[in-house]
C-alpha positions in Angstrom: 0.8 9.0 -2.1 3.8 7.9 -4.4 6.1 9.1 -1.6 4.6 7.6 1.3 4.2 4.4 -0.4 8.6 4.6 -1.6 8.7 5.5 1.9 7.1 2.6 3.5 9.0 -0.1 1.0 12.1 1.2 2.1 11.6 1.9 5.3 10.4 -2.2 5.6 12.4 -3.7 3.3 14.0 -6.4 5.9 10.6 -7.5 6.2 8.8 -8.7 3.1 10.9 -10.6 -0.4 7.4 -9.5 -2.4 6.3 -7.0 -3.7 2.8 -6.2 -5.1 2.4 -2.9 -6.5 -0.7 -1.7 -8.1 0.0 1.1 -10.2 1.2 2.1 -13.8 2.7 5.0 -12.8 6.7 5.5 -14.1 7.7 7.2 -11.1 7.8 4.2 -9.0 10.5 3.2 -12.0 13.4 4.0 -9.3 11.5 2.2 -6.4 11.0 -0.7 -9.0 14.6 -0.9 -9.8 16.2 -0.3 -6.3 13.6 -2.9 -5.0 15.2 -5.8 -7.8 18.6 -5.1 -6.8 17.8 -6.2 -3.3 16.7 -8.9 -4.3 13.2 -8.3 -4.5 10.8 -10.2 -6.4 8.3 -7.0 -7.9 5.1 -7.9 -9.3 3.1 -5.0 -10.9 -0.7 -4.7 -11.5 -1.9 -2.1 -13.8 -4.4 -1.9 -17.0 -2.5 -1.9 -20.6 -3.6 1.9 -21.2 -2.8 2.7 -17.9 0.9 1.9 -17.2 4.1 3.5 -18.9 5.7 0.9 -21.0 9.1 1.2 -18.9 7.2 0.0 -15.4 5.7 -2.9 -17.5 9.0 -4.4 -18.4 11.4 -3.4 -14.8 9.6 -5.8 -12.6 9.3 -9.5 -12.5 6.5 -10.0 -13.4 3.3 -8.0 -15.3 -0.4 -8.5 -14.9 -3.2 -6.7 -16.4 -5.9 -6.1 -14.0 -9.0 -6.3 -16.9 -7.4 -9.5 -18.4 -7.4 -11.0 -14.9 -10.9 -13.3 -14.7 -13.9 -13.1 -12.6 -13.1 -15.8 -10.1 -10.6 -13.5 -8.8 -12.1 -10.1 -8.2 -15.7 -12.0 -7.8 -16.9 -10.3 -10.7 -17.2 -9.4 -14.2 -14.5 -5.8 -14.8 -15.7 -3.2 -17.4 -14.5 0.1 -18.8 -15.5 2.7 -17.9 -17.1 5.1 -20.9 -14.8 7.3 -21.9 -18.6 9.9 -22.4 -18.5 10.0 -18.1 -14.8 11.5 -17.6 
């Protein structure tokens, strides 16, 4: 999926100046980077434990999706028990 995803940002890039990208994963670090230096505005969603500290500080912006309140996702977000993985 991180491929196809790279893939689609760059194949589109004439087309958007945002960029939402839900994921904490470092390998979109390139994507993330290239993005910026077209002048891209990168805005990355991602949990605190779930995100490599490098992502969290290349975009513009960083939100964490458990710190963001119910009136956005229409209800309350929990953890999940660490006893059901």
């Amino acid at each position: 999926m991180d491929v196809e995803i790279t893939i689609d940002a760059l194949h589109n890039i004439d087309k958007y100046n945002i960029v939402v990208l839900f994921s904490g994963d470092s390998d979109f670090l390139a994507l993330v980077s290239y993005l910026r230096r077209a002048g891209k505005k990168v805005s990355i969603f991602s949990s605190k434990n779930n995100i490599s500290e490098e992502l969290r500080t290349c975009g513009d912006g960083y939100f964490d999706v458990l710190e963001i309140n119910e009136d956005i996702w229409g209800r309350e977000l929990h953890h999940r028990s660490t006893k059901n993985q």
